[in-house]
TORLOMAR-251326 format. One record per residue (C-alpha): residue in three letters; y, z, x. Coordinates in steps of 0.02 Angstrom, whole numbers, padded with zeros to 5 digits, always signed. Layout:
<atoms>
ALAYZX ...
</atoms>
This chain:
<atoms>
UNK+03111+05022+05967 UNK+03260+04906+05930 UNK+03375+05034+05914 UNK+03493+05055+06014 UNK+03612+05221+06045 UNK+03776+05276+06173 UNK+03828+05446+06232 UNK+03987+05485+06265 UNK+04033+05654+06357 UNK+04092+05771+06227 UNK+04271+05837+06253 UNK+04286+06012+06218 UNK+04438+06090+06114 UNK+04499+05930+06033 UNK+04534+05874+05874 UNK+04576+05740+05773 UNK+04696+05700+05628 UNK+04663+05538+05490 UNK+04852+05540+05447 UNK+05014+05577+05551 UNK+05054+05746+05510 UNK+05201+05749+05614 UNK+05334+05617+05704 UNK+05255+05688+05886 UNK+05075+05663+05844 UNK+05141+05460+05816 UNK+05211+05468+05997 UNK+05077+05537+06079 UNK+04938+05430+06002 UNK+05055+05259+06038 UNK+05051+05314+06204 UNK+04903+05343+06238 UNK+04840+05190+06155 UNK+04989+05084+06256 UNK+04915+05170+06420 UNK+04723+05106+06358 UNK+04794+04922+06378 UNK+04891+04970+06533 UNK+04740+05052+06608 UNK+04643+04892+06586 UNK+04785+04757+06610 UNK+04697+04735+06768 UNK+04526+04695+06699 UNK+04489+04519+06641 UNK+04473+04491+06444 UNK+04390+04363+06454 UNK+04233+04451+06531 UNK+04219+04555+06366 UNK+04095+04519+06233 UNK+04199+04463+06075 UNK+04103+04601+05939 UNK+04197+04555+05789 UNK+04219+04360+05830 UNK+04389+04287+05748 UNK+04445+04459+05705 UNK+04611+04441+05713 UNK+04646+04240+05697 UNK+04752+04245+05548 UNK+04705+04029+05504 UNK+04533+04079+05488 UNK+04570+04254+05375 UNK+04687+04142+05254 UNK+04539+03991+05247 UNK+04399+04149+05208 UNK+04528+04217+05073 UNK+04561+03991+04991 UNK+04360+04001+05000 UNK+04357+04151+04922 UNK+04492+04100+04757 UNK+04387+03918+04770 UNK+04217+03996+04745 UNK+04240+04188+04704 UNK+04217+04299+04550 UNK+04323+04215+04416 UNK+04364+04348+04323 UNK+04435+04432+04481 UNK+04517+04291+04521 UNK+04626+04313+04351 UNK+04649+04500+04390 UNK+04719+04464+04560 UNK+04800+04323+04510 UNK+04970+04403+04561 UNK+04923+04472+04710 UNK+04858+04297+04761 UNK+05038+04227+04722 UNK+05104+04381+04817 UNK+05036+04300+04969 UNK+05057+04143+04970 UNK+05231+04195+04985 UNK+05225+04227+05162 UNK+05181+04058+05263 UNK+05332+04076+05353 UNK+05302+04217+05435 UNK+05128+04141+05490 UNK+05222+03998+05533 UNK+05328+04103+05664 UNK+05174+04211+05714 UNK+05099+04037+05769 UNK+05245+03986+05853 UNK+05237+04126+05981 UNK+05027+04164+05993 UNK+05003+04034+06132 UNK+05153+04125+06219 UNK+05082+04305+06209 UNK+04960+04381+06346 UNK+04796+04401+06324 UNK+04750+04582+06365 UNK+04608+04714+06320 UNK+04651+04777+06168 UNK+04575+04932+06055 UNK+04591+04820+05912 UNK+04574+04981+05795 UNK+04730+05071+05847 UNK+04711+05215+05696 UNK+04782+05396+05721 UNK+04601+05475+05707 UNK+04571+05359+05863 UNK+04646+05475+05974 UNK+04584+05654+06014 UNK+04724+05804+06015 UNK+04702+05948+06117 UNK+04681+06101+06032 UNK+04790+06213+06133 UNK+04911+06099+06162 UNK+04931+05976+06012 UNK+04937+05855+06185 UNK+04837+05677+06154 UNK+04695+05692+06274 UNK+04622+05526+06247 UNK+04552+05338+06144 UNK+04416+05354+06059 UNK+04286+05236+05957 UNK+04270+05085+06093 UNK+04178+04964+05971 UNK+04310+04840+05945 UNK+04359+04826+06113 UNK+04408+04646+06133 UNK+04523+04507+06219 UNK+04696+04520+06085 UNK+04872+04510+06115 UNK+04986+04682+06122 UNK+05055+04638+05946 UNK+04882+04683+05867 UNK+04871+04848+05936 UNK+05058+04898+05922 UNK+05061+04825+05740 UNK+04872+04888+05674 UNK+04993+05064+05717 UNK+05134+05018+05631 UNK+05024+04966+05487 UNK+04929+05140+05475 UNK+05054+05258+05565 UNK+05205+05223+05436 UNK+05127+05206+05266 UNK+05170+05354+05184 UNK+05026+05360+05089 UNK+04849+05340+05121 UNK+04810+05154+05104 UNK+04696+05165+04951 UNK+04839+05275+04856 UNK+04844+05172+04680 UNK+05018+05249+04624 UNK+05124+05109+04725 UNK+05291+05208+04702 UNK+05228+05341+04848 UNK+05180+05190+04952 UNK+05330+05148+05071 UNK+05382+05117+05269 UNK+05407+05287+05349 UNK+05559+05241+05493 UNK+05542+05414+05574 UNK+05354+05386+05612 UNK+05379+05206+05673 UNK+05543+05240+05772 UNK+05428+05392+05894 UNK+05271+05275+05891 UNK+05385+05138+05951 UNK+05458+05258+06083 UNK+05292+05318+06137 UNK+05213+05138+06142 UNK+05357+05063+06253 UNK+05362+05204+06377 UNK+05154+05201+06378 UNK+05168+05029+06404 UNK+05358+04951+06472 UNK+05297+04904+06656 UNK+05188+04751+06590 UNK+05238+04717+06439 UNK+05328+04523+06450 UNK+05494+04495+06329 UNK+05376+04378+06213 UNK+05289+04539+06189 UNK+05434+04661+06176 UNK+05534+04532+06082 UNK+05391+04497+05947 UNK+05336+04689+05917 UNK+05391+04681+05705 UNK+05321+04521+05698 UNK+05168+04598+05742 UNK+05190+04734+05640 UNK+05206+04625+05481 UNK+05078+04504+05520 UNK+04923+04645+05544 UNK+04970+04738+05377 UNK+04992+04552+05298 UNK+04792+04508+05398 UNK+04729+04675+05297 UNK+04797+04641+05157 UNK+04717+04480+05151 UNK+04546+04564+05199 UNK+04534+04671+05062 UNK+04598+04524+04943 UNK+04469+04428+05001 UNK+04336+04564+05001 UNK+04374+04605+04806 UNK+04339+04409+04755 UNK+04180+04396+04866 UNK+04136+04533+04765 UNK+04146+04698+04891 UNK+04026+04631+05037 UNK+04130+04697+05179 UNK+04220+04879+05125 UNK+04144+05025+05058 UNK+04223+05057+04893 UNK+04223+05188+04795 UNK+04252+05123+04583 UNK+04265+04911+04547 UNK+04473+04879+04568 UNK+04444+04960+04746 UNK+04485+04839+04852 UNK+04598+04757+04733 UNK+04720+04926+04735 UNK+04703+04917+04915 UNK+04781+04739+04932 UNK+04916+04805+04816 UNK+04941+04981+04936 UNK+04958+04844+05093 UNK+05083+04723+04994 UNK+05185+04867+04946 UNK+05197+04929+05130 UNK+05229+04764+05194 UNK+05374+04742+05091 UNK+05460+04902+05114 UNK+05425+04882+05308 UNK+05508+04708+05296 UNK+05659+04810+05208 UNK+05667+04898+05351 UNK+05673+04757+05462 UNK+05849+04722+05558 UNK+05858+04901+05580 UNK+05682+04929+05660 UNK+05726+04769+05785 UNK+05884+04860+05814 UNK+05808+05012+05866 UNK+05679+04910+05979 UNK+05822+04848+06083 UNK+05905+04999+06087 UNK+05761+05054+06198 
</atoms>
């Protein structure tokens, strides 16, 4: 047969949550997901197999999303026509994300650092450990530490269409930052620490381009759920990058307060 299948070892009395329910459960999960890339800083990245090739590259997600306005639905293309504006707004940022990547490490990263990633313990509400190893790749610590600040701190889920419950939550990020930093401090380099909201605002700004690309290829990548899915989506991760960059000078504050 060509299929192929993995076992894991089941872990008795665990759990998992899909949303922060509380500021701790945001530690905990940080820190366990900092001490997955501490774990493995010894191991050499470049001996993994790349799963999702050019996951990450943020060049090659904005040339996909140009293809995708060039030779994409039209009629989408009109409806997102804001949205598409929206983002084109942001080549500095790139600009500075570009400035530092040849700087940053390259380390084993999850590359999917979600909340439901990590199993709880039952008895103690504890993090026990990472889960859901697929996109285990080379990356730099930015991706992991901002793929958390991007679904950690949205207050709402990230297909919530009612954009006025869709902000930056500062009391998640400020305990996943904690929890990150102390999982993580002993290698982290200062082009790392220094660049953690830059990180932050260039993975929601990659997803956001994903699903805006996704809705004018016509849905090939997400599962979606009624037509203006993805399109809603792009709008959710817009919204949340905007309040987050609100929130800015006093997030980098609080990162060197630490």
């Amino acid at each position: 047969s060509d299929n192929y299948w993995r076992c894991f070892d089941f872990i008795e009395g665990s759990y998992t949550v899909d949303r922060v329910e509380k500021n701790s459960q945001a530690n905990e999960a940080a820190r366990f997901f900092a001490n997955f890339i501490t774990s493995l800083s010894d191991f050499k990245p470049e001996d993994l197999d790349i799963t999702i090739p050019d996951f990450r590259d943020i060049q090659k997600r904005l040339k996909w999303l140009d293809e995708a306005i060039l030779k994409g639905n039209r009629a989408r293309g009109i409806a997102a026509a804001q949205e598409i504006k929206h983002v084109k707004l942001y080549s500095d940022m790139v600009r500075d994300y570009l400035n530092i990547l040849h700087d940053l490490p390259v380390r084993v990263t999850h590359n999917d650092t979600k909340i439901n990633n990590v199993l709880f313990s039952t008895s103690t509400g504890k993090g026990l450990c990472v889960i859901d190893l697929d996109t285990v790749m080379p990356g730099t610590v930015l991706s992991d530490f901002g793929d958390m600040v991007r679904s950690f701190t949205n207050s709402a889920d990230e297909d919530e269409p009612d954009l006025t419950k869709v902000f930056f939550d500062p009391g998640i990020f400020k305990e996943l930052t904690i929890g990150f930093l102390e999982g993580s401090g002993s290698i982290l380099i200062p082009v790392e620490k220094n660049n953690l909201i830059l990180g932050g605002k260039i993975i929601i700004y990659m997803q956001a381009i994903r699903f805006l690309t996704d809705y004018l290829s016509g849905d090939v990548y997400y599962k979606i759920d009624y037509p203006d899915h993805n399109l809603v989506r792009t709008r959710n991760q817009l919204k949340l990058l905007d309040s987050f960059m609100e929130h800015e000078n006093a997030a980098g504050a609080f990162i060197r307060s630490l």
